[in-house]
N, C-alpha and C positions, 0 to 999 in steps of 0.2 A: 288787714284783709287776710281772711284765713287762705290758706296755704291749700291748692286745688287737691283732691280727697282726704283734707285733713278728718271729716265725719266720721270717716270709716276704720279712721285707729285707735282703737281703745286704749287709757292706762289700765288694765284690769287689777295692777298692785296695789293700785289706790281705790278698789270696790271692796267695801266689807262685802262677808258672805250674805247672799240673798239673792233676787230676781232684778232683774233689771231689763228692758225695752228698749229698742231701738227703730227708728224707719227711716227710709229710704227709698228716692226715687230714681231709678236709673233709664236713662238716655242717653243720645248720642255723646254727650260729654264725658258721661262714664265709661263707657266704652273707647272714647280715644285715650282713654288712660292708660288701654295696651297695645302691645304693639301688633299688626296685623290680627286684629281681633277676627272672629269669624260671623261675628253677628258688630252690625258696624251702626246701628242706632235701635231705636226699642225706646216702649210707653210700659213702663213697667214698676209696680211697687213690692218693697220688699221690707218685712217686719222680721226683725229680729230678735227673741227673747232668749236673755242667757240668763243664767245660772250661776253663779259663784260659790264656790265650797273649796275647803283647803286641799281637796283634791286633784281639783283643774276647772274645769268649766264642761257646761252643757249648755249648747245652742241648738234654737229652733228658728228654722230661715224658712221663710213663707212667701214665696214670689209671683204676686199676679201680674195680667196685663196682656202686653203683646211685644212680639220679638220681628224687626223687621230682618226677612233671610233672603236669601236668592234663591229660586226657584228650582226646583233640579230638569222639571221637564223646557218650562220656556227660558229660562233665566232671569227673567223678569223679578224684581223683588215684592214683595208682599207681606203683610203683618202677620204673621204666628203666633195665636192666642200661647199663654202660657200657665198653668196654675198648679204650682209644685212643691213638696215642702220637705223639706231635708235635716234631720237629725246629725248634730256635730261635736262631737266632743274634743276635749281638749285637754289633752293630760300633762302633766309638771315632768321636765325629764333633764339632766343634762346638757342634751341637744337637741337645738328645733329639727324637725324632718319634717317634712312634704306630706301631704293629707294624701292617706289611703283610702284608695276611693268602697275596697273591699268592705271595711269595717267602720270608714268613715273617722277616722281618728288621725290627730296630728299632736305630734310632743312639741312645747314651747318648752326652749333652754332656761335655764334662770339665769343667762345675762340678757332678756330678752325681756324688756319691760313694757312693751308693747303690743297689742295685737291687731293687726291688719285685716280685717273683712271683705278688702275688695278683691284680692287675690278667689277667696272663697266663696264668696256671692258670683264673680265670672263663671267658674268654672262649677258650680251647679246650674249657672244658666247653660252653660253648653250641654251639660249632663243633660239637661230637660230637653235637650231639641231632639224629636226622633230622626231612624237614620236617612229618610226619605223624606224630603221638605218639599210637596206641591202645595199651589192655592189649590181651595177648595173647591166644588163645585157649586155650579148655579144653583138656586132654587130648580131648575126645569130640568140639571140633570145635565146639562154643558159642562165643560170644562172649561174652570175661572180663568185659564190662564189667556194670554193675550192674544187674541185669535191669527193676526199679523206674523205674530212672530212662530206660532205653532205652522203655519202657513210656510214659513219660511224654513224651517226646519224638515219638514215634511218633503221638500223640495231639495233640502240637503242631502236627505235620505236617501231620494230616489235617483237625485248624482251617485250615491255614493255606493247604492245599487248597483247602476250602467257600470262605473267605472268597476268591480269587482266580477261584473259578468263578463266586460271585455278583457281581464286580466285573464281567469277564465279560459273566454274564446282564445287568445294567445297562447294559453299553454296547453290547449288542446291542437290547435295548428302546429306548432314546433318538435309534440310527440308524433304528430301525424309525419312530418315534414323527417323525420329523425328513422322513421317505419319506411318512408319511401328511399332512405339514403342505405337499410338495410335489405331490402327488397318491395317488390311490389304487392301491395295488398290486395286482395279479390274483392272485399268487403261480406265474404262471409263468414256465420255467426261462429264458423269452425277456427277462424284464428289462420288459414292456411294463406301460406304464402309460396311463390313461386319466384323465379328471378331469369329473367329475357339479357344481362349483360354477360352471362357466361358463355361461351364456345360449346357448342356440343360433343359432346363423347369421340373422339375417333378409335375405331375399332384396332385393336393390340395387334399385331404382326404376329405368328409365332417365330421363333426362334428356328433358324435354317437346323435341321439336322443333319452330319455330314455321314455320310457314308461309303464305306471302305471298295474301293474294286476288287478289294483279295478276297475272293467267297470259300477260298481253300480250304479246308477245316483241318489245324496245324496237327492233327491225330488220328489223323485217317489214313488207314494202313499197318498202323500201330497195335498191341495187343498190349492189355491192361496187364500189368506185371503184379499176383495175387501177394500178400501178405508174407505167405508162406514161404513163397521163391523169394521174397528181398531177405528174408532169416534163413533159408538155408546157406547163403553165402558168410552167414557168421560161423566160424569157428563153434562159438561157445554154444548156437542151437546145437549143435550134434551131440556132445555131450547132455546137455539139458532132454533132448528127444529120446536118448537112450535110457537117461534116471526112471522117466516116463513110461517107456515100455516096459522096464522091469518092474515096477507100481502094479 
């Protein structure tokens, strides 16, 4: 009993140079061949024509059919037609590496006497799924998907509306509630606010001034003693007064 995807491994050492053909049908069986696959069954054929030359290899993978996917709007799964076809080359190198999805090219090592298709058939079926996967619509212009369940989503939405409006309302009450803890609002467009817990202004005392009962004015009676009379009691004006008059 061959050995479950044994189909899909080439000895390609043992192909002289030329053309050679391959096909293949892939469904749910192919598909659990990986793990957490993204598409999990599928009606689909795939022809493969390679190439052999002391090069490497050129393949042409040709994939019709249908791809069962989940839906993105209802969830529901449905078949996705698929018709795609993918150019693969294969070059001789040292060491195997991982297929570039840019140029489409994968080196096989030369301790690698084998080559494996299913790896590469998977993953140009994912390449093929686009990024939005609805069924399609009715003939009439409906949406294919399952009217129950859009029903029910639609109804999720509009929970989920409510609940985002009253989140919402709550944080419009708690600024409000947070306005009235700084003062009271008038509710006009001016923003102005007033506040009823503070005391009103009491008016300032002034400061007692004291004043004196002695109204006696300590120089009264007195005569202002000029300049001149506090210097003629120096000595040294007399002489200075005299240099001056002879000048």
């Amino acid at each position: 009993m061959p050995t479950k995807g044994q189909e899909y491994i080439i000895d390609y050492k043992t192909l002289e140079s030329g053309i050679y053909e391959f096909d293949y049908h892939i469904d749910k069986e192919f598909f659990s061949m990986f793990d957490e696959p993204m598409v999990q069954d599928g009606n689909a054929d795939v022809h493969a024509a390679m190439r052999v030359s002391s090069a490497g290899l050129d393949i042409q993978l040709t994939i019709t059919g249908t791809l069962c996917v989940e839906c993105d709007r209802c969830l529901e799964p449905f078949d996705m037609p698929i018709d795609a076809s993918y150019d693969l080359v294969v070059k001789y190198g040292d060491h195997t590496t991982p297929l570039d999805e840019a140029d489409d090219v994968i080196t096989i090592g030369a301790d690698d006497d084998f080559l494996d298709l299913r790896q590469h058939i998977y993953e140009y079926v994912i390449l093929s799924l686009p990024a939005r996967r609805v069924h399609p619509d009715a003939p009439d212009g409906t949406p294919g998907c399952d009217p129950d369940m859009l029903a029910h989503f639609l109804i999720s939405d509009d929970e989920d509306d409510e609940y985002i409006n009253d989140e919402e309302d709550d944080e419009e009450d708690d600024e409000e509630d947070d306005e009235e803890d700084e003062g009271e609002y008038d509710g006009d467009d001016d923003d102005e606010y007033y506040t009823e817990d503070l005391a009103p202004a009491q008016p300032v005392e002034p400061a007692d001034i004291i004043v004196s009962d002695n109204t006696s004015d300590p120089f009264a009676g007195q005569e202002m003693e000029t300049i001149e009379q506090k210097l003629s009691r120096d000595p040294r004006w007399k002489k200075i007064k005299a240099k001056l008059n002879n000048i």
